[in-house]
ZAVEX-951463 format. One record per atom (N, C-alpha, C, CB): residue in one letter; y, z, x. Coordinates in Angstrom, 3 decimals, padded with zeros to 6 digits. Each point is the difference from the previous one (the first is absolute). Glycine has a CB too. Example, Ala and Ser with C-alpha at 12.3 -4.5 7.8 and 13.67 -1.06 7.14 Angstrom:
! residues 2
<site aa="A" py="-005.690" pz="007.800" px="013.190"/>
<site aa="A" py="001.190" pz="000.000" px="-000.890"/>
<site aa="A" py="001.200" pz="000.000" px="000.900"/>
<site aa="A" py="-001.173" pz="001.246" px="-001.892"/>
<site aa="S" py="002.223" pz="-001.966" px="001.542"/>
<site aa="S" py="001.190" pz="000.060" px="000.820"/>
<site aa="S" py="001.090" pz="000.730" px="-000.770"/>
<site aa="S" py="-000.628" pz="-002.145" px="001.184"/>
//
This chain:
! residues 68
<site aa="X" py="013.951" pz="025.192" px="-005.528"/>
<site aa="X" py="-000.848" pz="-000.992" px="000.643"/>
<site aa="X" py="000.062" pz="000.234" px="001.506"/>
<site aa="X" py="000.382" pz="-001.690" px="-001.875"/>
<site aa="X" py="-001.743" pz="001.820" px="002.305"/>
<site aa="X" py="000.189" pz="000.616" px="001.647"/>
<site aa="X" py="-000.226" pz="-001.867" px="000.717"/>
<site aa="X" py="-001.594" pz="003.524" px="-000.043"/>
<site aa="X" py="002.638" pz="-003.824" px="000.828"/>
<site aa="X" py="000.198" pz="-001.437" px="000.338"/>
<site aa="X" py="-001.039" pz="-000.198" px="001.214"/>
<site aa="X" py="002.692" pz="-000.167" px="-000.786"/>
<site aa="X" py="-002.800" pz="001.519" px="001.233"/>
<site aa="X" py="-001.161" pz="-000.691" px="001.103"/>
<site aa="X" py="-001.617" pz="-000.039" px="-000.506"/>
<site aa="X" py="001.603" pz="001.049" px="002.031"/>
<site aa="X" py="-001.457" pz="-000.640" px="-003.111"/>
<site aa="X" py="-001.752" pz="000.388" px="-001.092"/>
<site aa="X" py="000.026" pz="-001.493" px="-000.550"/>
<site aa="X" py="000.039" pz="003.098" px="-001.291"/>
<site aa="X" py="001.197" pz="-004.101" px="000.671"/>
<site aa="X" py="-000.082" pz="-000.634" px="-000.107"/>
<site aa="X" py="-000.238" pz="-001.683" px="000.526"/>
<site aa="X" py="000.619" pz="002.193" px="-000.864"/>
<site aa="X" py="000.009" pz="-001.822" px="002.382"/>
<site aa="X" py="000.237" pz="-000.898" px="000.898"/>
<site aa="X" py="-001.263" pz="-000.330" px="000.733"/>
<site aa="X" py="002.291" pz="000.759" px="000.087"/>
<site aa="X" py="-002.905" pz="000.820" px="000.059"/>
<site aa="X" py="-001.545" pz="-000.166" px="000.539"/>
<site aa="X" py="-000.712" pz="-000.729" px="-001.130"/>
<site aa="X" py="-000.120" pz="002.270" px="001.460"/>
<site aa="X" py="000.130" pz="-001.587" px="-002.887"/>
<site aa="X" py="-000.902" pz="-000.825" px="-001.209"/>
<site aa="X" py="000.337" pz="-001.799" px="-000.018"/>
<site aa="X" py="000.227" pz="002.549" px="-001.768"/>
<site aa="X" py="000.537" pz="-002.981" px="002.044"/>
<site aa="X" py="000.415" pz="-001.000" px="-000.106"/>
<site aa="X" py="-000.490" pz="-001.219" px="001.454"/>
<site aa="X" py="001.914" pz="001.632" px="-001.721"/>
<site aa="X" py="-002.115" pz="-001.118" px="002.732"/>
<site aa="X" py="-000.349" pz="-000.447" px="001.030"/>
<site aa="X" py="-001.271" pz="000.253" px="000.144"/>
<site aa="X" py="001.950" pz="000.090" px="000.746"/>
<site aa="X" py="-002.628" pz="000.712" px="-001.304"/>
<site aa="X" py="-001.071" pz="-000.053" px="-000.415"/>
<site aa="X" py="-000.916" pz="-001.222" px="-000.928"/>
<site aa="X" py="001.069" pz="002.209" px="000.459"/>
<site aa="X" py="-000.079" pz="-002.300" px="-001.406"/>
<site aa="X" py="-000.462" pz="-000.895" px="-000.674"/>
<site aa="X" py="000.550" pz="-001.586" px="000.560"/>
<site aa="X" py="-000.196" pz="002.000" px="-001.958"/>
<site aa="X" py="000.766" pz="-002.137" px="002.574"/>
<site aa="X" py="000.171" pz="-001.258" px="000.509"/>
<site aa="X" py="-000.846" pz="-000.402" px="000.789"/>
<site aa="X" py="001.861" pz="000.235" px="-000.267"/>
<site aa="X" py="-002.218" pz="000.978" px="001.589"/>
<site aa="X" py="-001.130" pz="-000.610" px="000.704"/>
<site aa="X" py="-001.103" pz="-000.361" px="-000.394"/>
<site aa="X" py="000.769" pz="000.922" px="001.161"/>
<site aa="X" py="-001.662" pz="-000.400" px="-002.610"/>
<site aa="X" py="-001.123" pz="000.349" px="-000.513"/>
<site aa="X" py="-000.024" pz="-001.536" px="-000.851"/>
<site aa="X" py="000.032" pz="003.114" px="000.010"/>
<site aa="X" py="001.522" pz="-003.896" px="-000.705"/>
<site aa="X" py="-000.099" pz="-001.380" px="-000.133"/>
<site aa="X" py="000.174" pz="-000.266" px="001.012"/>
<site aa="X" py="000.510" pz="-000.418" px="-001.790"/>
<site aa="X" py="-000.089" pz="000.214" px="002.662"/>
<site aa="X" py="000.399" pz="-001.301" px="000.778"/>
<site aa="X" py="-001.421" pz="-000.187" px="000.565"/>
<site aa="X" py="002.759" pz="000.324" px="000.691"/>
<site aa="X" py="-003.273" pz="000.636" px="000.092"/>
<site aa="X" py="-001.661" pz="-000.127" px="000.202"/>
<site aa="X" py="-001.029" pz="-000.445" px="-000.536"/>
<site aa="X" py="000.549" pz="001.254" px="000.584"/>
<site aa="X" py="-000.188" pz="-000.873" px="-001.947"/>
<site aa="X" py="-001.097" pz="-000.461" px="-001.124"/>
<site aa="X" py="000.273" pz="-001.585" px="-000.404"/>
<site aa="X" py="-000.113" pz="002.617" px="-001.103"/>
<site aa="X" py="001.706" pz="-002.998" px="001.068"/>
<site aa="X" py="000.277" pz="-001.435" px="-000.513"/>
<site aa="X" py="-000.558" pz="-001.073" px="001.227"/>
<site aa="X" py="002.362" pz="000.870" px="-001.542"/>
<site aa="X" py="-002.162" pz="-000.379" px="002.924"/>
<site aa="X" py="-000.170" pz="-000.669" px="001.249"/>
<site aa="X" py="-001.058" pz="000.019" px="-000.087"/>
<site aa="X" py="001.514" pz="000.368" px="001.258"/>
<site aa="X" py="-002.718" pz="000.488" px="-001.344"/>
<site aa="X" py="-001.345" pz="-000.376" px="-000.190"/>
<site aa="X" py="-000.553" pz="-000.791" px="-000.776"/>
<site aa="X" py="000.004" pz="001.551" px="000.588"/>
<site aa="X" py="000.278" pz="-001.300" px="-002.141"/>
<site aa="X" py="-000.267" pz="-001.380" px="-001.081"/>
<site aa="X" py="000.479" pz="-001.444" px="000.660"/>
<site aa="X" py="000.550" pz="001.639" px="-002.241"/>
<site aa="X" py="000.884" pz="-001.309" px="002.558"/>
<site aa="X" py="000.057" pz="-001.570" px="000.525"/>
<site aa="X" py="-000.520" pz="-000.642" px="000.617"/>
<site aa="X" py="001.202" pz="000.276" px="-000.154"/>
<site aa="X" py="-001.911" pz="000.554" px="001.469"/>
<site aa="X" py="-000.786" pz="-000.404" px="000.961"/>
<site aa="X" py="-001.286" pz="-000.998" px="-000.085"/>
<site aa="X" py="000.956" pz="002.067" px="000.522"/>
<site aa="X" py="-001.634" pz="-000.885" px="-001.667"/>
<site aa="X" py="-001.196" pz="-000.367" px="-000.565"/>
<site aa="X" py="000.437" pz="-001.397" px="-001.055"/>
<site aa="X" py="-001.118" pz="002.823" px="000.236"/>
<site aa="X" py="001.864" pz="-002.402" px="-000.724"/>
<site aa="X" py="000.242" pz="-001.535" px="-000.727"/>
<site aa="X" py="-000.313" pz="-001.209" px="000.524"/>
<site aa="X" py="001.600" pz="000.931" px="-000.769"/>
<site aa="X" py="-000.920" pz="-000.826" px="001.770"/>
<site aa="X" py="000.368" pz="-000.864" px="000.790"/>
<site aa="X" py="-000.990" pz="-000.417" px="001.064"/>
<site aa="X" py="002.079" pz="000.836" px="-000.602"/>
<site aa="X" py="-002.955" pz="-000.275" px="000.815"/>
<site aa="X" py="-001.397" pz="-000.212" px="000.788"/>
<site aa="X" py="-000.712" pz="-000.426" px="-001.002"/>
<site aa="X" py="-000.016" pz="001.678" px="001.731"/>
<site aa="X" py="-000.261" pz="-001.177" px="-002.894"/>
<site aa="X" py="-000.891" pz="-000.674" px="-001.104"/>
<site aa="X" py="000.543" pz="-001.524" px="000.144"/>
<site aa="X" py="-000.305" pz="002.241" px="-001.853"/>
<site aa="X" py="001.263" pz="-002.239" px="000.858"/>
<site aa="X" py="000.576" pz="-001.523" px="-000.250"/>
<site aa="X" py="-000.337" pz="-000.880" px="001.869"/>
<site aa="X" py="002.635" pz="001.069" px="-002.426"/>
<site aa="X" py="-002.371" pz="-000.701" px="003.377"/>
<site aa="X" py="-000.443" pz="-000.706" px="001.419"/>
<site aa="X" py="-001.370" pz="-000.375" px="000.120"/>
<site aa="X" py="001.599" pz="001.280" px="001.087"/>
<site aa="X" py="-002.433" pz="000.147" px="-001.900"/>
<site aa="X" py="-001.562" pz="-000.811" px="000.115"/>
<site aa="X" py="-000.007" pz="-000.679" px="-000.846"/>
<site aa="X" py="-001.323" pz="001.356" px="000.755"/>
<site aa="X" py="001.671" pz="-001.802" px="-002.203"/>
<site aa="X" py="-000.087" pz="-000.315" px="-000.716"/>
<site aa="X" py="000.581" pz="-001.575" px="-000.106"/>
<site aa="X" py="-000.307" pz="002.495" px="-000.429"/>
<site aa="X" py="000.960" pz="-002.778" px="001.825"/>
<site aa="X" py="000.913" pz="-001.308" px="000.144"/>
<site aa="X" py="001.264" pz="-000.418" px="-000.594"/>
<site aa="X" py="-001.916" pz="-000.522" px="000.256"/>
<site aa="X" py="002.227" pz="001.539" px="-001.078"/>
<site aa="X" py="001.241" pz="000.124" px="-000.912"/>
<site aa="X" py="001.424" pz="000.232" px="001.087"/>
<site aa="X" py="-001.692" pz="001.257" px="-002.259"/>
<site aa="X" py="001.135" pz="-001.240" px="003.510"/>
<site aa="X" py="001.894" pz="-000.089" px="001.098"/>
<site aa="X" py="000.287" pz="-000.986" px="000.435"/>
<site aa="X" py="000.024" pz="001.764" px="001.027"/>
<site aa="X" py="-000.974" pz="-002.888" px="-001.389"/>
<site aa="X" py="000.364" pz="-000.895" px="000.974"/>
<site aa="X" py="001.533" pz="-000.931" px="-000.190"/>
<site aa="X" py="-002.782" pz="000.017" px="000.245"/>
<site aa="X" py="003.816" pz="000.303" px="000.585"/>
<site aa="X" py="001.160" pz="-000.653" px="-000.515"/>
<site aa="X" py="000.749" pz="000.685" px="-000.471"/>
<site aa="X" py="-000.879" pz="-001.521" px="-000.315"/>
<site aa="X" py="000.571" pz="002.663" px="-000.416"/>
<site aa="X" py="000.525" pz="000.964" px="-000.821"/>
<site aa="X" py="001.121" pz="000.859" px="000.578"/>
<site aa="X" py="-002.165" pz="-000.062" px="-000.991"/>
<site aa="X" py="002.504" pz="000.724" px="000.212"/>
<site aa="X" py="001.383" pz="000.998" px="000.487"/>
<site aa="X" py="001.278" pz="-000.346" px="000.536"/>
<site aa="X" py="-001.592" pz="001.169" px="000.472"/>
<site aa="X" py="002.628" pz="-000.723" px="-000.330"/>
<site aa="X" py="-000.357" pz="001.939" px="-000.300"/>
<site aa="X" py="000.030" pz="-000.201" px="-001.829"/>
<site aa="X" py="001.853" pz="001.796" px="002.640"/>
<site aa="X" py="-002.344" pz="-000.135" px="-002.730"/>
<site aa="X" py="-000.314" pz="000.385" px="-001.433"/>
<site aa="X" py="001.246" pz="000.613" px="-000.222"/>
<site aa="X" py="-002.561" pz="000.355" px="-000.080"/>
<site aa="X" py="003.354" pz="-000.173" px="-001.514"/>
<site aa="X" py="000.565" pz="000.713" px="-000.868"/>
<site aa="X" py="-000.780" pz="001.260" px="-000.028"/>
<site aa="X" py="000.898" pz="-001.940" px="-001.190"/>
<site aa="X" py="-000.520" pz="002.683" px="001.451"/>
<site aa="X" py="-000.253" pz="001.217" px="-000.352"/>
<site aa="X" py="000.961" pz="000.946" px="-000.852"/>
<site aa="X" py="-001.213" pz="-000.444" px="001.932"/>
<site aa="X" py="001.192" pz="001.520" px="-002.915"/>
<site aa="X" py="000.820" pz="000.397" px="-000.765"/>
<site aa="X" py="-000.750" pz="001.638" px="-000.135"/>
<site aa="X" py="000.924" pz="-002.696" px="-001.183"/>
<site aa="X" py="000.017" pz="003.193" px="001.547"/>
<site aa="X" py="-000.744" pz="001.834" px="-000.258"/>
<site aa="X" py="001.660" pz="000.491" px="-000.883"/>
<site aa="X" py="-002.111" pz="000.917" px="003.202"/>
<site aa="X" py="001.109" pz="000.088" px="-004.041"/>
<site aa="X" py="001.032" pz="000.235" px="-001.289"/>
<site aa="X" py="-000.816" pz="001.547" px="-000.055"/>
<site aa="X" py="000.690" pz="-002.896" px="-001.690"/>
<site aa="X" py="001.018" pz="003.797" px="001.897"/>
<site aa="X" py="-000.704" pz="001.355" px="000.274"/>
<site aa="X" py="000.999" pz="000.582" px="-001.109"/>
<site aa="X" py="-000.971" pz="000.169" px="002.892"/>
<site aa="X" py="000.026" pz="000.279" px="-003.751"/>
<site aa="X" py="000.276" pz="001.179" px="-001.110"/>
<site aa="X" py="-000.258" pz="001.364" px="-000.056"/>
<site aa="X" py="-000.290" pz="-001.607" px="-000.942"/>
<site aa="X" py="001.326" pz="002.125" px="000.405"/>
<site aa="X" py="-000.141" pz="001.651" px="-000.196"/>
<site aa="X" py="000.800" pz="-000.138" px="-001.642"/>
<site aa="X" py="000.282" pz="001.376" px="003.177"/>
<site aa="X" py="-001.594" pz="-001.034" px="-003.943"/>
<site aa="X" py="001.039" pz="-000.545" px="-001.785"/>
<site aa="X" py="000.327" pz="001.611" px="-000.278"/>
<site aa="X" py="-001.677" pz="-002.620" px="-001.665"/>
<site aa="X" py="001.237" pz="003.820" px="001.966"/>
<site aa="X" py="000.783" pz="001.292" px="-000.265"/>
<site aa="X" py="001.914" pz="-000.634" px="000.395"/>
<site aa="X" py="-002.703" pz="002.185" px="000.973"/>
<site aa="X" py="002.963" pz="-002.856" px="000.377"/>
<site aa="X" py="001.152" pz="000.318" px="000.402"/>
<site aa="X" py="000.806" pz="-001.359" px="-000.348"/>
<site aa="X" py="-000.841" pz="001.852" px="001.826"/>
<site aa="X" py="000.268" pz="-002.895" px="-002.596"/>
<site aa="X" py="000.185" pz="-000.894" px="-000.602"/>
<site aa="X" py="000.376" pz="-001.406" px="001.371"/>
<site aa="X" py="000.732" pz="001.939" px="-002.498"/>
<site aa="X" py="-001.245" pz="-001.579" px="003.326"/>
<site aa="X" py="-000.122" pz="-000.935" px="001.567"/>
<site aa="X" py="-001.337" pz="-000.632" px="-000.253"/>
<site aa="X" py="001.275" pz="001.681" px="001.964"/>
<site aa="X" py="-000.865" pz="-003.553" px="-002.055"/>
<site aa="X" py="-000.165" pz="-001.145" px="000.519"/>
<site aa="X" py="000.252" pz="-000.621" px="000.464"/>
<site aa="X" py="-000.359" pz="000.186" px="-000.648"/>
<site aa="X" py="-000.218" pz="-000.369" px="002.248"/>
<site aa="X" py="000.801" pz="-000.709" px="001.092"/>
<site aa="X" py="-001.031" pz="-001.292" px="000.420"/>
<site aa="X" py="001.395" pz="002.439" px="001.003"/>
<site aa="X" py="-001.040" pz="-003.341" px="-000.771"/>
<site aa="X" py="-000.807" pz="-001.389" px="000.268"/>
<site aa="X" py="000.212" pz="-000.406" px="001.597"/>
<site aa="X" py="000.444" pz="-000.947" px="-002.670"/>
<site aa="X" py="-001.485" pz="000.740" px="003.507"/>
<site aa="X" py="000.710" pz="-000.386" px="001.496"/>
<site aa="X" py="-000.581" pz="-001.424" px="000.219"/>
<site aa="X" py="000.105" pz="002.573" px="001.233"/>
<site aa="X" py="000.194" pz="-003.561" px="-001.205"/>
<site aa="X" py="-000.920" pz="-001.486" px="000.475"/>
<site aa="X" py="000.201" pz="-000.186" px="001.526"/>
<site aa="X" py="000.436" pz="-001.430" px="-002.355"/>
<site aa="X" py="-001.667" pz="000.627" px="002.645"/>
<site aa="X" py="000.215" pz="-000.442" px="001.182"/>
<site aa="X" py="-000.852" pz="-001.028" px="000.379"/>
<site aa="X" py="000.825" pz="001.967" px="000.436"/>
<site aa="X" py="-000.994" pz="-001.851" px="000.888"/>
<site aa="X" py="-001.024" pz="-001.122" px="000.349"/>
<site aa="X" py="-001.350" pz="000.198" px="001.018"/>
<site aa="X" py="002.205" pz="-001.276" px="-000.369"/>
<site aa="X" py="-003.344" pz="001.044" px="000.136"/>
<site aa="X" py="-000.668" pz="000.333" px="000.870"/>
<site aa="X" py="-000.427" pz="-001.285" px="001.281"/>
<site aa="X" py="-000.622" pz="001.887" px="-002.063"/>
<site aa="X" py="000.857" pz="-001.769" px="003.026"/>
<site aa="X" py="-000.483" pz="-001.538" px="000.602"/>
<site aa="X" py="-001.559" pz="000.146" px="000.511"/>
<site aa="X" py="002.637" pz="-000.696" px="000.993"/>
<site aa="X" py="-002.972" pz="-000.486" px="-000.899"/>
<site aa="X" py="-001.530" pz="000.501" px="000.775"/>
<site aa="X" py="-000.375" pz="-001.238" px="000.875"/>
<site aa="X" py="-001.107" pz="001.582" px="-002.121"/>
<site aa="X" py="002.404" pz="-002.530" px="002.758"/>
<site aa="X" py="-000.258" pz="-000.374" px="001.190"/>
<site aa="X" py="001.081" pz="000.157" px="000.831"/>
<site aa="X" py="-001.523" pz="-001.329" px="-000.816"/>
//
């Protein structure tokens, strides 16, 4: 296993979610605002659950999103 082939693959794929999850949220979260659904609201539960089932890894992270 070449550790830097992996270290790059791996940071790779983190940036490619974290970008992609930060954008959905965004948009979520502007919808539901036009939609009048913030008023009062938050922060949100959020829960990202990252699998790889070849290597038998399920990891769960919660948190919170605020939005005032």
């Amino acid at each position: 296993m070449d550790e830097d082939i992996v270290n790059m693959s791996i940071r790779k794929f983190l940036k490619k979610s974290g970008i992609t999850s930060q954008r959905e949220i965004e948009k979520a979260l502007q919808e539901a605002d036009a939609a009048g659904k913030l008023d009062g609201g938050g922060p949100f539960r959020a829960t990202i659950t990252l699998e790889i089932a070849e290597l038998g890894l399920s990891h769960t992270i919660e948190g919170e999103i605020a939005v005032e």
